[in-house]
C-alpha positions in Angstrom: 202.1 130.1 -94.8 199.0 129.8 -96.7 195.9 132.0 -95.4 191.9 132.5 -96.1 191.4 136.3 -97.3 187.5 136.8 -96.8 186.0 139.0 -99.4 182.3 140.4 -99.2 180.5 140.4 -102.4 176.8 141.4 -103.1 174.5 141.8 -100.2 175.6 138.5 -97.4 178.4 136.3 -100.3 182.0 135.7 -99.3 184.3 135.1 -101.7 187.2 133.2 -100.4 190.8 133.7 -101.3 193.7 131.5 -100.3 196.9 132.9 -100.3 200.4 132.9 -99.4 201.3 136.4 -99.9 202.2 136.6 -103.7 199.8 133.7 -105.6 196.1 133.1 -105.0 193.3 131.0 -105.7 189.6 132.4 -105.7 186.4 129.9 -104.6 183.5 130.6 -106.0 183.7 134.0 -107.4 180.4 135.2 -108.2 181.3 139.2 -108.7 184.8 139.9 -110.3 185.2 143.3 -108.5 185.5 142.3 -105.1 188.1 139.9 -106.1 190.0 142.1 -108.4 190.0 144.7 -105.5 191.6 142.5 -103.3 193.9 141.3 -105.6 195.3 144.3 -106.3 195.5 145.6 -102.5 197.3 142.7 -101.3 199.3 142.8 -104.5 198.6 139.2 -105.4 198.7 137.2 -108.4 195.1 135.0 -109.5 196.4 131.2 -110.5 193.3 129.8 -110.0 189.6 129.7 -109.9 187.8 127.2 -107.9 183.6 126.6 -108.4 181.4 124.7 -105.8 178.7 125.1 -108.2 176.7 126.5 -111.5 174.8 129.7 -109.3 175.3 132.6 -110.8 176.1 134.3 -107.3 179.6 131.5 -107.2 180.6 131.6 -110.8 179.5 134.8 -112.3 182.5 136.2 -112.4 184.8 134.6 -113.8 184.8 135.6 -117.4 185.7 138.7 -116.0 188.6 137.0 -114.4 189.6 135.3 -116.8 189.9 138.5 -119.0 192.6 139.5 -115.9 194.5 136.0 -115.6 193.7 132.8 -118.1 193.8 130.9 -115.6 192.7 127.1 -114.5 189.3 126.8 -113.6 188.3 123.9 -111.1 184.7 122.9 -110.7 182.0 120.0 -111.0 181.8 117.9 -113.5 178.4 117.3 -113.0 177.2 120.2 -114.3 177.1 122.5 -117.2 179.7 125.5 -116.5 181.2 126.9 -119.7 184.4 128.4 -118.1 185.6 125.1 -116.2 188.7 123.5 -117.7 189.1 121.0 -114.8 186.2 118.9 -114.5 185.8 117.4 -111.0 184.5 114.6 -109.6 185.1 112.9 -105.6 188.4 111.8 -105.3 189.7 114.0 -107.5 193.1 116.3 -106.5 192.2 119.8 -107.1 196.1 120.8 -107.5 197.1 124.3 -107.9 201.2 124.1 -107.3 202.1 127.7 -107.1 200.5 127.5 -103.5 201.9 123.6 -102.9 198.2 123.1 -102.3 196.1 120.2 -102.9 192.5 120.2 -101.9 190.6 116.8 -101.9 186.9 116.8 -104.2 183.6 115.7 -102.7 180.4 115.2 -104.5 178.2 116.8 -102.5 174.8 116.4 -103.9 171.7 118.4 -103.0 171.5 122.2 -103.4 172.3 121.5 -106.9 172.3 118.0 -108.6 176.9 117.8 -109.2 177.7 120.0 -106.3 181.1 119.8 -104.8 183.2 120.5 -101.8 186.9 121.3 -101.3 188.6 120.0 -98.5 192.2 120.6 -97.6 193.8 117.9 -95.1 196.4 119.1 -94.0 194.9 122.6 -93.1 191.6 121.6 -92.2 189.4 123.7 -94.1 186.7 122.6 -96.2 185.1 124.6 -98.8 181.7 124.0 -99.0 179.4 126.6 -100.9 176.0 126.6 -100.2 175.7 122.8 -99.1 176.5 123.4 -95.2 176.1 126.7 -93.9 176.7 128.0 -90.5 173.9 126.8 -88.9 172.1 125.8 -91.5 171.9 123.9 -95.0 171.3 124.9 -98.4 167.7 124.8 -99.9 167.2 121.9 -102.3 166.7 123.4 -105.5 167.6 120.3 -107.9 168.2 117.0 -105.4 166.2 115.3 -102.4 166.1 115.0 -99.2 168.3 111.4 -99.4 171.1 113.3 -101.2 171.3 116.3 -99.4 171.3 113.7 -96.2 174.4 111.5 -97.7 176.2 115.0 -98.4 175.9 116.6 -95.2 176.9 113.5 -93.6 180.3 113.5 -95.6 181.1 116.8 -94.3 180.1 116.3 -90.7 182.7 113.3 -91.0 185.4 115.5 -91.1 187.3 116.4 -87.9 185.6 118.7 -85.8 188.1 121.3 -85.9 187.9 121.3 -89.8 187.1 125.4 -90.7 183.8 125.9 -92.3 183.8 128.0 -95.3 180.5 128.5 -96.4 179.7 131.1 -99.1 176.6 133.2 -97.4 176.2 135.1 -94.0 172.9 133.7 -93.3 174.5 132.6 -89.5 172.4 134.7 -87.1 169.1 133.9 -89.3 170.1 130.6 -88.9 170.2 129.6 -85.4 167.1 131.8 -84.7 165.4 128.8 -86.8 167.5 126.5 -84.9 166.5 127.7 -81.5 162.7 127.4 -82.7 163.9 123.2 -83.1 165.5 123.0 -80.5 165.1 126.0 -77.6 166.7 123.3 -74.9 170.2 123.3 -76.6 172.1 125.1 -74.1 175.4 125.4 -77.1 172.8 126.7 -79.1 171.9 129.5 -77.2 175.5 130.4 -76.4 176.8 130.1 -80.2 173.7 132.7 -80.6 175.3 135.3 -78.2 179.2 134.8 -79.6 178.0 135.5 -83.0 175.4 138.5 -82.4 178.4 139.8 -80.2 180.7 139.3 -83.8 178.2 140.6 -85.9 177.8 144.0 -83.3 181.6 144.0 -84.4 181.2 144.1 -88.2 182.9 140.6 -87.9 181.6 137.5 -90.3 180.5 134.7 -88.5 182.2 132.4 -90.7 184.0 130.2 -90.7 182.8 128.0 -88.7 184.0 124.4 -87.6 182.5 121.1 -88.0 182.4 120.6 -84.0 180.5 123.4 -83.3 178.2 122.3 -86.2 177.5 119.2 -84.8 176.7 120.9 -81.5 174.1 123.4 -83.0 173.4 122.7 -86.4 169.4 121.3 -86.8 170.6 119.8 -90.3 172.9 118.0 -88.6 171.2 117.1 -85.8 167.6 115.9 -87.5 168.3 113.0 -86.2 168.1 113.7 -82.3 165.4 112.6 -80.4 164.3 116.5 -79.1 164.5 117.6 -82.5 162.2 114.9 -83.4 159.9 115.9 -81.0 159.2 119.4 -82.1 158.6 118.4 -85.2 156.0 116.1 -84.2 154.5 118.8 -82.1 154.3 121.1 -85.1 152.5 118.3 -87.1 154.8 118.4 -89.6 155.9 114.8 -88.9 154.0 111.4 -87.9 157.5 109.2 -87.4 161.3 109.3 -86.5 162.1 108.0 -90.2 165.5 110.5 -90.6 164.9 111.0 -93.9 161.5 112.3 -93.8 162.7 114.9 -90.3 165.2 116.2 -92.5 162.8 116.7 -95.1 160.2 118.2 -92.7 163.0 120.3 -91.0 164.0 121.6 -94.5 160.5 122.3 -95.9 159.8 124.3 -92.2 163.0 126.6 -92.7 162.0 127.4 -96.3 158.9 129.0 -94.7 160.3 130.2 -91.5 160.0 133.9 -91.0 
């Protein structure tokens, strides 16, 4: 049986480690301690490292890593990361066979310009880095608007009980934005009082699914016609063109306070 170990790392980053008990895989490590802690208390061997993308805060540790375990390294082709020896691109097979696990590759465009995502069929989990978030979206620091659009819509494809494994616990800052777009979504409002009840707990808030993403998510609902509407309001659109919501939706979080 395969399982998700979540690891905290610097101030709001998890580190995710699938496992079956003896062998892991690590996505996205971005601090080597954490990892190597875990490791170590679950007695479990590394046999692979798996990148979403170049940010220091998912890849920075693994030369440290590698130092414990020379190991594969899995990531995007379309960008410049020293310590991958797998280059990915969309329909690639990220195979790691000590855990008979085989995670499907999505280009995933946006946050960063060769982004990807890992999704694994069979279990229904996608691993997304900063692209989707619980309740949110990553900022666009090298694509647009269009791409960030496409990507988001590949993931919101996916069934809706697909597991959400972002990489930040940005969830409760999240839907407080989302209530501010849309204060009449009534799923909204309950998600908010589920995950400040988890958070009271010292619980994460992720993962998440794709369903309730759907239901709650203003990235993924930019689209709708309320959503729209407040944006008009705010004067920060003239139109429904999707593209150009999304983009006022995006540039309105950035700021958001």
């Amino acid at each position: 049986m395969l399982k998700v170990l979540t690891v905290p790392a610097f101030e709001d980053n998890y580190l995710w480690l699938i496992h079956d008990g003896h062998n892991a895989a690590v996505v996205d490590p971005g601090d080597a301690q954490p990892i190597l802690t875990a490791l170590a208390e679950h007695g479990l061997t590394l046999v692979a490292i798996l990148l979403t993308h170049h940010h220091a805060d998912h890849s920075g540790g693994v030369p440290r890593l590698l130092q414990h375990a020379q190991v594969p390294v899995f990531g995007p082709a379309g960008e410049n990361i020293a310590t991958v020896t797998r280059p990915l691109v969309e329909g690639d097979i990220a195979t790691i066979p000590e855990l008979g696990l085989a995670l499907s590759v999505l280009d995933v465009p946006g946050h960063t310009r060769g982004h990807i995502a890992y999704v694994a069929t069979d279990r229904q989990w996608l691993f997304c880095g900063d692209t989707l978030f619980a309740g949110g979206c990553g900022r666009l620091f090298e694509g647009t608007p269009q791409q960030m659009c496409a990507s988001l819509a590949k993931l919101a494809a996916l069934p809706g009980s697909t597991q959400v494994y972002c990489a930040h616990e940005y969830t409760l800052s999240n839907l407080r934005f989302a209530l501010a777009v849309e204060p009449g979504n009534a799923a909204l409002v309950a998600r908010i009082a589920r995950e400040q009840a988890r958070r009271a707990q010292g619980e994460p808030t992720v993962p998440s699914t794709i369903a309730v993403e759907q239901a709650t998510n203003p990235f993924l609902r930019y689209r709708e016609p309320a959503i729209i509407a407040r944006l008009v309001a705010e004067n920060l659109v003239d139109g429904e063109e999707p593209i150009a919501a999304f983009a006022a939706l995006r540039a309105w979080k950035n700021t958001y306070r």
